[in-house]
N, C-alpha and C positions, 0 to 999 in steps of 0.2 A: 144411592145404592146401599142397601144393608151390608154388612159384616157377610154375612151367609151367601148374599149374591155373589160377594166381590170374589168370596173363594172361592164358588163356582165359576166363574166365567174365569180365574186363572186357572183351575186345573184344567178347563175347556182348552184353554191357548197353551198349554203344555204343550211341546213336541212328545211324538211315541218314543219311547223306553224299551228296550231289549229283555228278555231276560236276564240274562247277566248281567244289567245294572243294579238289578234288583238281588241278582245272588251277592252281589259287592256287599250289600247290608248287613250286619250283625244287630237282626233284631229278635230281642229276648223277653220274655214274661220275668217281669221284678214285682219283688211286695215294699211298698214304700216300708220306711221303720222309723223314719224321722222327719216331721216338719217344724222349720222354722221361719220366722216374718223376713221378709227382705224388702227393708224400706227405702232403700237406696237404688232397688230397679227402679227403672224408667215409667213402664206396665206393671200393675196391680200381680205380683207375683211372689211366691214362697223358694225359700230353697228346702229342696227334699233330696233324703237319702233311699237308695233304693237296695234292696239285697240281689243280687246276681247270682248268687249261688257261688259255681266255681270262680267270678269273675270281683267277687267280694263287694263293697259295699261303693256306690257311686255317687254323687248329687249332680242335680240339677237346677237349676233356674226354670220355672214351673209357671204360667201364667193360667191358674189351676182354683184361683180364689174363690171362686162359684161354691166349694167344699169346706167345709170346714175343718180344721187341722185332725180332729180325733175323727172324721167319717171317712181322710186318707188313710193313715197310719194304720196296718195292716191289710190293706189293700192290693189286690195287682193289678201291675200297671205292665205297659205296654213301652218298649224304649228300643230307641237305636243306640249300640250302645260303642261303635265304632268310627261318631264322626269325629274330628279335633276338637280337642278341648274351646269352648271358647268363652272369653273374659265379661263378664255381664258387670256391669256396675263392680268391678273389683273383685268380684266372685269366678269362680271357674267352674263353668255348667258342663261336666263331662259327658252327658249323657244325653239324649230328646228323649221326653217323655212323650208319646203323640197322644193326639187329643181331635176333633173334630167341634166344630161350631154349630152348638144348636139354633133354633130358631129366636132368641133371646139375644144371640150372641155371645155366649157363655160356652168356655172350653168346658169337653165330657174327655175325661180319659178312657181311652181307649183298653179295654183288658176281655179273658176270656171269660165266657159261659161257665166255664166248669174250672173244677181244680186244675191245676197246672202244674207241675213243679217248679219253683223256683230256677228260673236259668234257661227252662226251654226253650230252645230257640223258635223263628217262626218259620214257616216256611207256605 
């Protein structure tokens, strides 16, 4: 089974979600401002800072490599920005950046159409 399938047929076996799971999220349009190599994750991944606007400057653990460092860095990007910190190879990824699987199998981050403010939330 491909990458692509495999995430298909799990969001398939997802149980339904309320709305109000979804209002729980604090997801916001960030513009990356910084990547760095992270050779010690597990998966092929960068650590990136993101600007939040009000919420200041975050990173994350990013398996985002399909890009190259200067075709992120001023970019926006798409992020939850309210799960718990959690510990990657010693590092602390505050943040999900989401992303979707092409048909390659290559993470696409996810961002808008048009300009955004910094910080918007989504809704």
């Amino acid at each position: 089974m491909t990458d692509a399938a495999q995430a298909e047929a799990e969001a398939e076996a997802r149980p339904l979600a309320e709305y109000d799971d979804f209002a729980k999220l604090d997801i916001r349009v960030s513009r990356v401002v910084e990547v760095q190599p992270f050779p010690r994750a597990r998966n092929p991944a960068y650590k990136v800072a993101v600007d939040l606007g009000d919420l200041g400057i975050r990173w994350s653990s990013a398996q985002i490599t399909n890009y190259a460092p200067d075709e992120l860095v001023g970019s926006s990007v798409v992020c939850i920005c309210n799960f718990a910190s959690r510990n990657i190879a010693g590092f602390s990824s505050q943040i999900l950046i989401l992303g979707a699987r092409n048909t390659k199998g290559e993470v696409i981050v996810l961002s808008p159409r048009s300009d955004v403010p910094v910080g918007s939330a989504v809704f």
